[in-house]
ROPAMAR-998380 format. One record per residue (C-alpha): residue in one letter; x, y, z. Coordinates in Angstrom, 3 decimals. Example, Ala and Ser with C-alpha at 12.3 -4.5 7.8 and 13.67 -1.06 7.14 Angstrom:
2
+-----+----------+----------+----------+
! res !       c1 !       c2 !       c3 !
+-----+----------+----------+----------+
!   A !   12.300 !   -4.500 !    7.800 !
!   S !   13.670 !   -1.060 !    7.140 !
+-----+----------+----------+----------+
//
This chain:
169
+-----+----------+----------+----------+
! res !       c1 !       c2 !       c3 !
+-----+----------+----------+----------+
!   X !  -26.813 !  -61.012 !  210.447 !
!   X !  -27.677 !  -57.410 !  210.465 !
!   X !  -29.185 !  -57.151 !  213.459 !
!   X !  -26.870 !  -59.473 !  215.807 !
!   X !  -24.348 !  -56.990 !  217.524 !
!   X !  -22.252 !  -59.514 !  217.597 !
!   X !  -21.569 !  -60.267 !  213.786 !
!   X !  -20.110 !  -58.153 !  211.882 !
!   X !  -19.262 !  -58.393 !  207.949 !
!   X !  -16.405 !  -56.351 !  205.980 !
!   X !  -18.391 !  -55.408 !  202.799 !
!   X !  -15.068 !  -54.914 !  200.737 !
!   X !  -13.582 !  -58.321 !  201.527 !
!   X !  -16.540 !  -60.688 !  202.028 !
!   X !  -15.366 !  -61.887 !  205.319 !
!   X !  -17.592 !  -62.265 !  208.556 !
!   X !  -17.085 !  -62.238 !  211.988 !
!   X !  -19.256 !  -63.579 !  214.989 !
!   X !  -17.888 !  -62.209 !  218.193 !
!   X !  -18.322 !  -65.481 !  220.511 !
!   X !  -16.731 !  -64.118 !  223.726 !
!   X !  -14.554 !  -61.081 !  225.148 !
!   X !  -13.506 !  -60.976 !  228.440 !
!   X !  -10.579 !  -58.990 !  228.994 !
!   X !   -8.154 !  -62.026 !  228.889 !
!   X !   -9.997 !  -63.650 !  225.469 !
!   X !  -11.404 !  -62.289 !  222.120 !
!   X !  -12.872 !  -65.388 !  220.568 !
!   X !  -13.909 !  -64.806 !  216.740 !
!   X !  -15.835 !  -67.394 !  214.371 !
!   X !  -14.511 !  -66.238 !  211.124 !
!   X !  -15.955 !  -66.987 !  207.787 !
!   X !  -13.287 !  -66.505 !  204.993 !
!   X !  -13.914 !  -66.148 !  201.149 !
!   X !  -11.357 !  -67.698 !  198.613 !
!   X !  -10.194 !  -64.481 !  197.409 !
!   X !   -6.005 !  -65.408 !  197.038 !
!   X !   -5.515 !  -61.315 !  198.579 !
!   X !   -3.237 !  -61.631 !  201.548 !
!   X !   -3.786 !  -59.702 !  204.328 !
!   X !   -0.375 !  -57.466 !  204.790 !
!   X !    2.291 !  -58.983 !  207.270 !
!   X !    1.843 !  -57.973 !  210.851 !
!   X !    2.716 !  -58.544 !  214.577 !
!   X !    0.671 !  -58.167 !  217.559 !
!   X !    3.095 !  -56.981 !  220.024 !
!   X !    1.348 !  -58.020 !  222.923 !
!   X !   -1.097 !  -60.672 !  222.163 !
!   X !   -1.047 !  -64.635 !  221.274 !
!   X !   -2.904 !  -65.284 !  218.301 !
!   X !   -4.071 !  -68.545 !  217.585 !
!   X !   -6.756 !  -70.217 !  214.285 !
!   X !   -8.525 !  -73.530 !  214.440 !
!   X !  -10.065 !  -74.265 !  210.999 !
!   X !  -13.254 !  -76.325 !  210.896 !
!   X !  -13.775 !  -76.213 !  207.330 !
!   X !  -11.826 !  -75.057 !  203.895 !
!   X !   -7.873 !  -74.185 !  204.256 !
!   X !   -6.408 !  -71.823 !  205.368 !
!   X !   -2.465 !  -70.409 !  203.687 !
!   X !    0.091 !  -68.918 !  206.832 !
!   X !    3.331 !  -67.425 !  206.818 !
!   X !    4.432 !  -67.578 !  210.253 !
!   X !    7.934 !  -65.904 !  210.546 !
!   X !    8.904 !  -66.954 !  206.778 !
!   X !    7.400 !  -70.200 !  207.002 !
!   X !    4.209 !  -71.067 !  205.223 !
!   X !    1.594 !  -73.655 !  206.974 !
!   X !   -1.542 !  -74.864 !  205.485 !
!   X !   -3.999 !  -75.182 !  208.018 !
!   X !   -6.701 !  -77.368 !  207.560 !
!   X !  -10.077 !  -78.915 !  209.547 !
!   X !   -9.460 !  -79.932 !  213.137 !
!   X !   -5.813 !  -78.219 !  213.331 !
!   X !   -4.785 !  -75.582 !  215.084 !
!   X !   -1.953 !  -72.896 !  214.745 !
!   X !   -0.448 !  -71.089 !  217.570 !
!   X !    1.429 !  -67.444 !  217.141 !
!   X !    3.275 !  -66.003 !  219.438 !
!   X !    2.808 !  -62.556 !  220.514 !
!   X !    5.158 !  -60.294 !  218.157 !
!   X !    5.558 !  -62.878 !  215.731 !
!   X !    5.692 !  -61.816 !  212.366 !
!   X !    2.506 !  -63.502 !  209.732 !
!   X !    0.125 !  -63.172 !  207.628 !
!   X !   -2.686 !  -65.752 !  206.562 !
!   X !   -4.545 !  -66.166 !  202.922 !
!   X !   -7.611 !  -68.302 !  201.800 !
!   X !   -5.759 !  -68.930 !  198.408 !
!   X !   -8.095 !  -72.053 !  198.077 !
!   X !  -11.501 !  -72.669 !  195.911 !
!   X !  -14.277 !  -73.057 !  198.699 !
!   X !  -14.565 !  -70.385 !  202.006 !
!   X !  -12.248 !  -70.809 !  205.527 !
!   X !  -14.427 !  -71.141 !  208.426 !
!   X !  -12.479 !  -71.493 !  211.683 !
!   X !  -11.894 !  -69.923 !  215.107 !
!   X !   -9.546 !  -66.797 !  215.781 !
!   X !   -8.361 !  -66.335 !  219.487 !
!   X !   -6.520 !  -63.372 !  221.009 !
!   X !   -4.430 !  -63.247 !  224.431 !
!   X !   -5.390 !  -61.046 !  226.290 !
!   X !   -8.606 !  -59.083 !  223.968 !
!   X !   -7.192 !  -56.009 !  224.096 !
!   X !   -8.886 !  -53.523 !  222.099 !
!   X !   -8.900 !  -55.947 !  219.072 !
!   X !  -12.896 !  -56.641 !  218.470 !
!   X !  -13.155 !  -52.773 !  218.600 !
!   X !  -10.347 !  -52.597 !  215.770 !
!   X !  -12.082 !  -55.406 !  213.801 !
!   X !  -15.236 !  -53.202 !  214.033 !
!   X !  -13.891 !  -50.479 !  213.238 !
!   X !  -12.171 !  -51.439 !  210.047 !
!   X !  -15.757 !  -53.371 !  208.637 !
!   X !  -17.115 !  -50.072 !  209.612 !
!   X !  -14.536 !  -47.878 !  207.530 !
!   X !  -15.356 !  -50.749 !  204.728 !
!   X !  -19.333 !  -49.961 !  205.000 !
!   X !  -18.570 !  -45.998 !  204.370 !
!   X !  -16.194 !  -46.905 !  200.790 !
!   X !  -13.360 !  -45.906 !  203.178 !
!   X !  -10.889 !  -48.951 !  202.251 !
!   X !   -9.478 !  -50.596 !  198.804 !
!   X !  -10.988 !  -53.196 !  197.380 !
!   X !   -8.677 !  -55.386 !  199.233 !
!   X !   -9.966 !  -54.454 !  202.741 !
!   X !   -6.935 !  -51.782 !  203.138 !
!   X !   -7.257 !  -48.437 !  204.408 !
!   X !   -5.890 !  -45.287 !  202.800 !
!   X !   -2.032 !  -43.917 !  204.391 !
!   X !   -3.805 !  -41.381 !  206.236 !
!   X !   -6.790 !  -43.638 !  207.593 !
!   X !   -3.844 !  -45.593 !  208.570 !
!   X !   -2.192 !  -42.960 !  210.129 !
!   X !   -5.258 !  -42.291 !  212.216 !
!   X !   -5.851 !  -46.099 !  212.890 !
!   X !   -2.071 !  -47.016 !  213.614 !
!   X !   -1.352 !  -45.151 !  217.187 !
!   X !   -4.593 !  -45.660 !  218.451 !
!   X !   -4.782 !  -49.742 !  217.833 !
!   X !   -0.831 !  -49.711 !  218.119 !
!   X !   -0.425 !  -52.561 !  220.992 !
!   X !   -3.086 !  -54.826 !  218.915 !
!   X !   -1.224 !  -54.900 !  215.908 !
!   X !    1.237 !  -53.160 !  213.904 !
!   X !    2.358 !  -54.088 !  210.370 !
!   X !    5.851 !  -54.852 !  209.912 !
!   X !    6.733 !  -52.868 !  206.714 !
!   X !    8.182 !  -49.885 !  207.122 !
!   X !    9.496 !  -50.848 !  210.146 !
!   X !    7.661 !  -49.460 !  213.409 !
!   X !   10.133 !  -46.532 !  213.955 !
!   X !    9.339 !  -44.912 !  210.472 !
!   X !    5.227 !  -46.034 !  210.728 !
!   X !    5.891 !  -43.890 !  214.277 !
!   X !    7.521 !  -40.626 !  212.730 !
!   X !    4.776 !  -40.955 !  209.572 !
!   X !    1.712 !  -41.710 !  212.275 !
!   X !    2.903 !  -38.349 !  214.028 !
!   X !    3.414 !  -36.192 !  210.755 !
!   X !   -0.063 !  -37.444 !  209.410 !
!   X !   -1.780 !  -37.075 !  212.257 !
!   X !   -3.480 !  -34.220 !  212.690 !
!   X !   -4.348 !  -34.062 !  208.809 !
!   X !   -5.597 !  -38.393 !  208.762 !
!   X !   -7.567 !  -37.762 !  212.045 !
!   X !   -9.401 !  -34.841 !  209.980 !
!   X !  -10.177 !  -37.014 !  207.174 !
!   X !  -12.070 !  -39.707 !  208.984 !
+-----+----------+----------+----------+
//
């Protein structure tokens, strides 16, 4: 796996990802996910339709309040700005297929987090510090944004921190 450019694995969280194509309008992921029961934090992406196929294992979402297990051969859809969040609160890993519309910049904002979790730069639930986040949140803004605080207040913190977070990567 080391050596394929297009795998990458977060070394805090367990998960993988194979990068199966990026286009412009399409970032198709295979993504491999442990049974760790950590959430990943509530988010939107402002621009971009998400959608997960499962193949194998479950999958836990919370789509706009409303929780959805996801299982092999189904398919969820998320619209673009939608609020959710997904969990593998299950017993055996979550393989299944993550697509964005259109790519954006998201396969270099997965990299770029795995990377951060190579260099001890995250938690020990995959999450980066408030000023890595303040770095990473204007730059990756129109990929995805979480939803607590709410945008205007991440905004006024992402310029305050700035100049000190972009210092400390």
């Amino acid at each position: 796996m080391d050596n394929d450019p297009h795998q990458i694995h977060n070394v805090r969280t367990g998960q993988r990802m194979h990068f199966l194509e990026s286009d412009g309008a399409l970032l198709r992921i295979e993504t491999h996910n442990p049974p760790t029961g950590v959430a990943e934090p509530e988010h939107v992406h402002p621009r971009q339709e998400s959608r997960a196929t499962v193949s194998s294992g479950t999958l836990l979402f919370t789509v706009d309040g409303v929780q959805r297990r996801v299982g092999p051969g189904e398919t969820l859809t998320i619209p673009a700005g939608t609020p959710h969040y997904f969990v593998n609160d299950g017993s055996d890993e979550a393989v299944g297929i993550q697509e964005f519309r259109p790519a954006l910049r998201t396969e270099e904002l997965f990299r770029t987090l795995f990377g951060l979790a190579e260099q001890g730069k995250l938690d020990e639930h995959g999450m980066p510090s408030l000023l890595t986040l303040a770095a990473l949140g204007p730059k990756f803004a129109e990929e995805v944004r979480a939803t607590k605080p709410p945008w205007a207040l991440q905004r006024i913190a992402f310029a305050l921190l700035g100049p000190l977070a972009r210092r400390a990567l």
